[in-house]
C-alpha positions, 0 to 999 in steps of 0.5 A: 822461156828465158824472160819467165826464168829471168823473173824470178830473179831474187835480185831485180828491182820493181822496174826490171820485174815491169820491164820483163813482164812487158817483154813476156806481153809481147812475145806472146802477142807476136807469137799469136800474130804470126799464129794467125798469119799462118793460119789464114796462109794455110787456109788461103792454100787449102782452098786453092786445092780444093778449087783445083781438085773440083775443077780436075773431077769436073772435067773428069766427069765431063770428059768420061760423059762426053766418051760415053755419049760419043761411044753411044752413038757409034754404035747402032742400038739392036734392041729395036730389030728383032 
């Protein structure tokens, strides 16, 4: 990183050394601010998925059941007649 090569500078004053370890802070805590941000976006975003994939199985499911009761009853049951 540019402030850490900056600070072992022979030259800088106690001041200068102070002013680029502050930078150094808080550039760190922004990338970790923006580290959570994502992190909670992605999380928001896997969870929508994951809503619509169970609500496509679910209706899946309920479609294909709804087709195997409505085949049942078309067709007369032979297992009773002999």
């Amino acid at each position: 990183m540019i402030f850490e090569r900056e600070l072992h500078r022979g030259d800088l004053t106690w001041e200068q050394r102070k002013h680029l370890l502050e930078l150094i802070q808080e550039t760190a805590r922004l990338a970790s601010q923006k580290d959570s941000e994502h992190k909670r976006h992605v999380d928001g975003l896997l969870k929508k998925v994951m809503v619509g994939v169970g609500s496509g199985l679910a209706l899946a499911v309920v479609f294909v059941g709804g087709r195997i009761l409505t085949q049942g009853k078309e067709e007369p049951d032979d297992s009773g007649e002999s």
